[in-house]
C-alpha positions in Angstrom: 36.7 -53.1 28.0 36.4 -49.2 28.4 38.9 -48.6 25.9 37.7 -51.1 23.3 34.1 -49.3 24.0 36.0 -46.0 23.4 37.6 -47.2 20.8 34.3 -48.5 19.1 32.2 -45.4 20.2 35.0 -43.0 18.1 35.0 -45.3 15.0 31.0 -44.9 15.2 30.8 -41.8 15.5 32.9 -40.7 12.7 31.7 -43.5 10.4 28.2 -41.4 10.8 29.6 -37.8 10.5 30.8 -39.0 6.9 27.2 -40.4 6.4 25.2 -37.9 3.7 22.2 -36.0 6.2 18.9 -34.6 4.9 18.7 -30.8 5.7 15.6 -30.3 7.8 13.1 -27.8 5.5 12.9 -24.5 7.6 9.8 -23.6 5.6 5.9 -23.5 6.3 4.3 -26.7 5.0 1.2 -26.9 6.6 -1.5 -24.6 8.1 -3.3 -25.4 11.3 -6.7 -25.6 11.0 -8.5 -23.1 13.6 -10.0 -25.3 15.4 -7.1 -27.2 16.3 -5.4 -23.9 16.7 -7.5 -23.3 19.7 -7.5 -26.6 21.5 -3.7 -27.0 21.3 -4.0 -23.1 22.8 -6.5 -24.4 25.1 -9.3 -22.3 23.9 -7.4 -19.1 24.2 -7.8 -17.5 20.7 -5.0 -14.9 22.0 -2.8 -18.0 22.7 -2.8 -19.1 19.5 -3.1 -15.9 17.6 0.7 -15.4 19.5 1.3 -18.8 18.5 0.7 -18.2 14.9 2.1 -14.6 14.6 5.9 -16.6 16.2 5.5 -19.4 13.6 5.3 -16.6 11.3 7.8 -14.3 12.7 10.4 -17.7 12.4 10.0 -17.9 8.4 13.3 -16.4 6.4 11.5 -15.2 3.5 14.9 -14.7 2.1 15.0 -17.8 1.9 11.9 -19.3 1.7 10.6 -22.0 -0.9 7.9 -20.4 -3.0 5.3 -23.2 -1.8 6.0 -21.4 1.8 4.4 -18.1 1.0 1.2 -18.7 0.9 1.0 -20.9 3.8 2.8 -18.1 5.6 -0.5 -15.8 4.5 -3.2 -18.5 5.7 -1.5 -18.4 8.8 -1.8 -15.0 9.1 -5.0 -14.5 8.2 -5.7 -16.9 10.8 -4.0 -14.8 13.1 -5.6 -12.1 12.1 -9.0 -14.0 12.7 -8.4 -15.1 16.6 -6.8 -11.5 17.5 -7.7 -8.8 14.5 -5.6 -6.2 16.7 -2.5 -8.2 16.9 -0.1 -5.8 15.8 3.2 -7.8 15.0 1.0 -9.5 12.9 -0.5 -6.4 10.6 2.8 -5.2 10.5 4.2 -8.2 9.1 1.8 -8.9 6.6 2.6 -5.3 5.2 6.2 -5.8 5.6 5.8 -8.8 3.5 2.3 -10.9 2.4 2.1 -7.6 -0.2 5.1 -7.8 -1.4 5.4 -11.2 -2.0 2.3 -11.1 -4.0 -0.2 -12.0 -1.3 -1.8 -8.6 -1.7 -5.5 -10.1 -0.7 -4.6 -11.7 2.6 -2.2 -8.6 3.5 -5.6 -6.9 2.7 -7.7 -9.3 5.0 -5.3 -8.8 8.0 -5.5 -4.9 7.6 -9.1 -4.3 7.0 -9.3 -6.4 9.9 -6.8 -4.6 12.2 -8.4 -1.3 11.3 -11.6 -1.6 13.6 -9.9 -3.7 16.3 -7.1 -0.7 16.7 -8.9 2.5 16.6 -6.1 4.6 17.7 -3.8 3.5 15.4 -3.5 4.7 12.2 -1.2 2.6 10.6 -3.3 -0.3 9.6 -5.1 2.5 7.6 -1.8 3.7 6.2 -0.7 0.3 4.5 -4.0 -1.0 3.7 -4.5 2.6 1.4 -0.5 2.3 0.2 -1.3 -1.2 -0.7 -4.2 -0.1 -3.0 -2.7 3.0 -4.4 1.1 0.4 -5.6 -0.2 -2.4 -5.7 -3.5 -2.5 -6.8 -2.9 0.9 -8.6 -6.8 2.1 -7.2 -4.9 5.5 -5.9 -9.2 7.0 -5.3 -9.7 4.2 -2.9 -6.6 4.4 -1.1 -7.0 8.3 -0.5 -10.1 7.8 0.7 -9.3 5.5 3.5 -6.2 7.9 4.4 -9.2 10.1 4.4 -11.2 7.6 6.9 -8.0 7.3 8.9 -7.9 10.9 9.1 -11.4 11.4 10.6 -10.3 9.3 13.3 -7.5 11.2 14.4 -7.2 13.8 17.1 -3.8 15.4 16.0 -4.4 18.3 13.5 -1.6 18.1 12.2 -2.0 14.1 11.6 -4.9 14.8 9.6 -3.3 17.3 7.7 -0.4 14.9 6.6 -2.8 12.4 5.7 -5.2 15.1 3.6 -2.4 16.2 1.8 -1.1 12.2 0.7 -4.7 11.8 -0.1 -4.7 14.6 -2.4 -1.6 14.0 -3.9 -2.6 10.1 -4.7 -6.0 11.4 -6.6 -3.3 12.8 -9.2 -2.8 9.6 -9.9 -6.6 8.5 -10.3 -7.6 7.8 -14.2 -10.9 9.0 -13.3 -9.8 12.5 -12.9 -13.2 14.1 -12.8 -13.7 11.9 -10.1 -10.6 13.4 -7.9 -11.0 16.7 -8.5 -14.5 16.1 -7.0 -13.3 14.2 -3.7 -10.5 17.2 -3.6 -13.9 19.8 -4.0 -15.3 17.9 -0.7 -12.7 17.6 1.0 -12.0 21.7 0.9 -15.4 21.8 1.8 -14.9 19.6 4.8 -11.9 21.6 6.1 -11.9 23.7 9.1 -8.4 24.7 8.6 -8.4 27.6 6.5 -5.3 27.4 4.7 -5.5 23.7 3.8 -8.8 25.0 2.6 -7.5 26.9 0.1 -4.7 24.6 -0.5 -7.1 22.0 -1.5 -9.3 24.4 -3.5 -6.2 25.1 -5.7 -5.1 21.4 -6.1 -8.4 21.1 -8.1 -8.3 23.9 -9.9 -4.9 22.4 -11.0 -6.2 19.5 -11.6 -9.2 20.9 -13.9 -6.7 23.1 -15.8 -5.0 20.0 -17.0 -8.0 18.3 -18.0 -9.0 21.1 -19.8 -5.7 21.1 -21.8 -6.0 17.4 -22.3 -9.6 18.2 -23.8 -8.2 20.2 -26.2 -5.1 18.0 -26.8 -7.4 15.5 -27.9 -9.8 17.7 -30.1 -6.4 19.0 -31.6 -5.0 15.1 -32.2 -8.7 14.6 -34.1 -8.7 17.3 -36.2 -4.7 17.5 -37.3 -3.6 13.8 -36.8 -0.1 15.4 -35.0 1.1 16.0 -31.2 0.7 19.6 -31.2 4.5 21.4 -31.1 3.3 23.3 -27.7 0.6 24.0 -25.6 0.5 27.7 -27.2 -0.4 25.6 -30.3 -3.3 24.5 -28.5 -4.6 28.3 -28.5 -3.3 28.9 -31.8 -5.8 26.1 -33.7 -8.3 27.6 -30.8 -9.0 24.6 -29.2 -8.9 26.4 -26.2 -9.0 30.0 -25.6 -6.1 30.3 -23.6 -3.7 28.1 -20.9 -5.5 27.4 -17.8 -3.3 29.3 -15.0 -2.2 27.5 -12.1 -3.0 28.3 -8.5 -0.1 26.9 -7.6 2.6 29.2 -10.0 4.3 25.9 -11.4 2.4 25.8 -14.4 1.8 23.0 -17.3 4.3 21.6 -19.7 4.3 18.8 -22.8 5.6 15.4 -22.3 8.3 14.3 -24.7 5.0 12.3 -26.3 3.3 15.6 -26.8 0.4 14.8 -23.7 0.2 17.9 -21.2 1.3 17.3 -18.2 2.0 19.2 -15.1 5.1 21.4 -15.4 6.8 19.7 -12.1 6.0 18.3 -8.5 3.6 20.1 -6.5 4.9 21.7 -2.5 3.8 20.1 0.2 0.9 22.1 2.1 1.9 24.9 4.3 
């Protein structure tokens, strides 16, 4: 009888190897609500902000169904509502909600972490990179590098985070606008060589938009790029190249807009 069992129990079981299997879907498919969040936690809201931040931490977004991707976010912006400090769970969602094109809850989880982690400043950091890639608004993200930098006791922490401020307002269309925040921020300084540092960053800044004044005036009147930027003072529509505080100078792109000549040092 053993052996027939045997014998039956080894034809079974290799009858149902052979058998076709449905692959269990690793993905997210459902968010929890909160409230039921909490009660499986047992009212702990740090419970189940853990809770959430693991389910999250299990995804492979290498491999992950599209459809996954934004349940991944609502589950971290739950997180991020029962425990805004959690910090696997800001770091993840800059790691990857942003980048996956969840750039609004990555911004929920960060703008949330900010305040409940007042010593760390790297909520600040990848909430300002965020706007300066991804939602190209390079003002706004210098001035919350600028916020972050307020906040922090190391000089030269703030320093680091002045300087990618400054160098993100290049960026800013409204260029009247940076050279402005640069202005206040050298008047804010108490370190007198970023000071000056700062002050020269502008006055680079406003030489350019003075030659981009005249390229303009110069496209109106002539209907051409102009052949240099001693063109420029040639047709007088400027009376001569702004100079550079900074010794690097201004150049034409090959489209014939002034540019700056090349990348600017880092602050000493």
């Amino acid at each position: 009888m053993l052996v027939g069992a045997a014998l039956i129990y080894g034809g079974a079981a290799s009858h149902l190897k052979g058998l076709p299997r449905a692959v269990a879907v690793e993905d997210m498919q459902v968010s929890t609500p909160i409230p039921v969040q909490l009660l499986l936690a047992g009212g702990d809201r740090f419970l189940a902000a853990n809770i959430a931040v693991f389910r999250a931490l299990m995804l492979r977004t290498d491999r992950a169904q599209e459809a996954a991707i934004p349940v991944l976010a609502k589950v971290q912006r739950d997180a991020a509502w029962l425990n805004p400090g959690h910090a696997d769970n800001y770091y993840t969602a800059a790691a990857i909600l942003a980048w996956q094109g969840q750039t609004n809850s990555a911004k929920y989880v960060l703008v949330r972490a900010i305040p409940a982690r007042p010593g760390d400043l790297m909520p600040s950091y990848f909430h300002a990179f965020n706007l300066f890639h991804f939602a190209k608004q390079p003002r706004e993200g210098a001035q919350v590098l600028l916020a972050a930098a307020a906040r922090s006791s190391n000089e030269e922490e703030q320093l680091s985070l002045r300087d990618l401020a400054a160098r993100w307002l290049n960026r800013e269309p409204d260029a009247r606008a940076a050279i402005l925040l640069i202005k206040k921020m050298a008047e804010q300084s108490r370190h007198v060589g970023f000071k000056r540092y700062l002050e020269a960053r502008a006055a680079r800044m406003e030489g350019l938009e003075q030659l981009r004044d005249a390229h303009a005036r110069f496209i109106a009147a002539f209907g051409r790029q102009p052949a240099s930027l001693d063109e420029l003072v040639k047709r007088k529509m400027i009376a001569r190249i702004p100079q550079d505080p900074l010794k690097l100078g201004y150049a034409l792109s090959p489209n014939g807009e002034p540019i700056y000549q090349r990348r600017i040092p880092a602050a000493q």
